[in-house]
Each structure stands twice: as C-alpha cells, then as structure tokens.
N, C-alpha and C positions, 0 to 999 in steps of 0.2 A: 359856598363858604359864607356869605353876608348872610343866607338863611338862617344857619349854626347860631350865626349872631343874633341875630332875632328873637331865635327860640328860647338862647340862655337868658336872653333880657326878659324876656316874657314870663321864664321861669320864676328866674329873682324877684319879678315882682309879685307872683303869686305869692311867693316863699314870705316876702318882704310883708305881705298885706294880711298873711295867717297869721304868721306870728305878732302884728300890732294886733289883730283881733283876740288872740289867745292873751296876750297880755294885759289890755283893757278888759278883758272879760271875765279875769281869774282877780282883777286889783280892784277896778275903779267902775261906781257906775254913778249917775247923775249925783245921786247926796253921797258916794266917795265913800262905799262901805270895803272895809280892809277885812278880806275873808279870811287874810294868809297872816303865818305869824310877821309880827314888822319892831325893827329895830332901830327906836329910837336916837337920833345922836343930839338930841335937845329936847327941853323940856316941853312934858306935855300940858299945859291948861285946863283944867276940870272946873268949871264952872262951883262957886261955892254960894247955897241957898239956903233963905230961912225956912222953907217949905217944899216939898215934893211939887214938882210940878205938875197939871192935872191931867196932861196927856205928853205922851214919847213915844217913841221909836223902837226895838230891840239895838241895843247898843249903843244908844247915849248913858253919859253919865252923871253924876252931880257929887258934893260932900255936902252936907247939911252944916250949916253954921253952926248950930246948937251944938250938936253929939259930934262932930268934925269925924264923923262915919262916911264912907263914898257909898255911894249905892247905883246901880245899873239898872236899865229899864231891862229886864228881862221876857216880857213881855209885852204886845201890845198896852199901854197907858199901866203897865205893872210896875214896880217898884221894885229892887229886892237890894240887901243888902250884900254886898261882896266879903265874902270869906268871914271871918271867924275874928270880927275886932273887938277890941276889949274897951 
C-alpha cells in the first residue's frame, strides 16, 4: 500500500512539472513574448515617439507623436504601420 502512494505522488509531480512546462512554454519566455490571444483588464502603455526607432523586435510597438499613427515592428528593425488609420 505505501508503494501505491509513492507511485501516485510520483505521478502528480510529473503531471505537475508538464503542465508548468506546457504553460511557460506556450506564454512566457525570457522578453515575455504573448503568442496566444490575451485579455486585457487594464490599460496597455504604447510608448509614444517623435521618430521610429532604429532597431526592434517583431512585436514591439510605438505611436509616433507627429501623425499619433501606432506602428509595429513587423520585422526585424521594420517598421510598419497597423491597420488602415486615417
């Protein structure tokens, strides 16, 4: 009987130790890129510039102070502008 017990604890922490892996592996990794959709309950901060900066990330953002446009780094050191603003 104490073996039985052994085995389920043993289990649980497999079980316990995939799923923290599956979890940090599908969300978060060192710069905390969010692959999955995420629902805000507060506001998000966008950094607001008088110029593009000359090198980003894929998935940082900015609004240009001038044109009050957001634009996404869609590329290595790329720029692009989001959606269809007027």
């Amino acid at each position: 009987m104490p073996n039985d017990s052994q085995k389920r604890i043993d289990q649980l922490e497999k079980d316990l130790q995939a799923l923290s892996d599956e979890y940090y592996r599908g969300n978060f990794s060192s710069s905390q890129d969010f692959q999955k959709y995420s629902r805000f309950n507060t506001r998000l901060k966008v950094p607001t510039l008088g110029t593009a900066p000359t090198t980003c990330e894929i998935g940082e953002v900015y609004v240009n102070s001038a044109s009050g446009k957001l634009y996404v780094c869609s590329a290595s050191n790329t720029w692009s502008i989001v959606g269809t603003q007027v």
